[in-house]
C-alpha positions in Angstrom: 147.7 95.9 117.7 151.0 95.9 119.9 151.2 94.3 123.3 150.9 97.3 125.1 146.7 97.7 123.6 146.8 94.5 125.3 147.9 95.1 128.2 146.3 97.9 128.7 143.0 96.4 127.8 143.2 93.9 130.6 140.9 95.5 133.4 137.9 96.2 131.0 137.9 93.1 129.4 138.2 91.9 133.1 135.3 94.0 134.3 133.3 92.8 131.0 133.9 89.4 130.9 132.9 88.6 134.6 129.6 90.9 133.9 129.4 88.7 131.0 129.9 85.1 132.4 127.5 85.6 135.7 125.2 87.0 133.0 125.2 83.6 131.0 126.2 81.2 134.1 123.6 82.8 136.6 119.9 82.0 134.3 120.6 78.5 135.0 119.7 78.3 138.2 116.0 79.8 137.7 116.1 77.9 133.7 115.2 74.2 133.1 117.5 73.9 130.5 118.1 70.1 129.1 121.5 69.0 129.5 123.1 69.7 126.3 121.6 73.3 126.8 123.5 73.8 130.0 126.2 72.1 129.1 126.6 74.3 126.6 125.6 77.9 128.4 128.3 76.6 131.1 130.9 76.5 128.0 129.9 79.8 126.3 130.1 81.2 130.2 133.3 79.5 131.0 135.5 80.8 127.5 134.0 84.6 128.6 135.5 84.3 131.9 138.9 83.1 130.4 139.0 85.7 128.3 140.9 88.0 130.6 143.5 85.2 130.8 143.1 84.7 126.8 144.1 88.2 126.2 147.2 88.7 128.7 148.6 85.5 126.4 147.6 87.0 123.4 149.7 90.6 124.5 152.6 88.1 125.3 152.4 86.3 122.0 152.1 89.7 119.8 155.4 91.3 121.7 157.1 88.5 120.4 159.7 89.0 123.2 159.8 87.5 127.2 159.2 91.2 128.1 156.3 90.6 129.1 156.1 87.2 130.5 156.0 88.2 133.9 152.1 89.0 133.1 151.4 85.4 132.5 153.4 84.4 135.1 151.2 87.0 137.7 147.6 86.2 135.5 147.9 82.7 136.7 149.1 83.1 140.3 147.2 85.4 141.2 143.9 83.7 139.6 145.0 79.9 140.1 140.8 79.4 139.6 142.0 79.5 135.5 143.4 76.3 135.5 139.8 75.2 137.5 137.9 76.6 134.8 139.6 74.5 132.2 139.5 71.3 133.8 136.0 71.8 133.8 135.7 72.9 130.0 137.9 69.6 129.3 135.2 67.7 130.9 132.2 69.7 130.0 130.7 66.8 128.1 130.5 64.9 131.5 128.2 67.5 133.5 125.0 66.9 133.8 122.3 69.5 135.3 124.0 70.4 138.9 123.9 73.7 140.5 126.9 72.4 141.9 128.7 73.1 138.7 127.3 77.0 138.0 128.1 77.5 141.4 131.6 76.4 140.9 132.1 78.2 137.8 130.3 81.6 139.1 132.7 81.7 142.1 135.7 80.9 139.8 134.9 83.9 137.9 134.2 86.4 140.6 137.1 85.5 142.5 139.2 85.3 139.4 137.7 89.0 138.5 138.6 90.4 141.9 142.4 88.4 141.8 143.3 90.8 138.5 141.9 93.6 139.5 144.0 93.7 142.6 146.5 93.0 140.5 145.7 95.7 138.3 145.9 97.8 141.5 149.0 96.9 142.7 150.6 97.6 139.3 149.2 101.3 138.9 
């Protein structure tokens, strides 16, 4: 796989991981999950939503060139709510059952989803 697959990959896995993160974030409002449980859904929910950011370094990586650096440089200003998301997966082991915490991570996602895909957008 080239760079370009990558890149040209990025609004579906967009599209799929948000629908893929509320899917595993959202259940734990209405769930009484014990706090590893959550904990862990909150995890599994949190690396799905990255995964948009995951692949744009991945197509950077495989070009092997700073060609395409400018898509890092764009993933992360135009979704700052990455670097949110992975303070909260470095302290995952401290949560404890909040809604406070989905609600953070849900909104991270969605407004993550609609930062790329305006990006996206502009880009076309």
């Amino acid at each position: 796989m080239g760079a370009s697959e990558f890149f040209n990959a990025i609004p579906m896995v967009n599209h799929l991981s948000t629908i893929a993160a509320i899917g595993c974030v959202f259940p734990t409002y209405f769930l009484d999950l014990h706090p590893l449980a959550y904990r862990w859904t909150l995890f599994v929910g949190i690396v799905i939503g990255l995964s948009t950011w995951i692949v744009t370094i991945m197509g950077t990586v495989m070009d092997g060139s700073s060609q395409y650096l400018w898509a890092i440089y764009f993933v992360l200003v135009f979704s700052p709510l990455n670097i949110v998301l992975i303070a909260i997966l470095a302290n995952i082991r401290r949560i404890a059952r909040v809604g406070l915490w989905s609600t953070v991570v849900l909104a991270c996602v969605v407004i993550d989803w609609a930062g790329i895909s305006l990006l996206v957008l502009a880009v076309e």
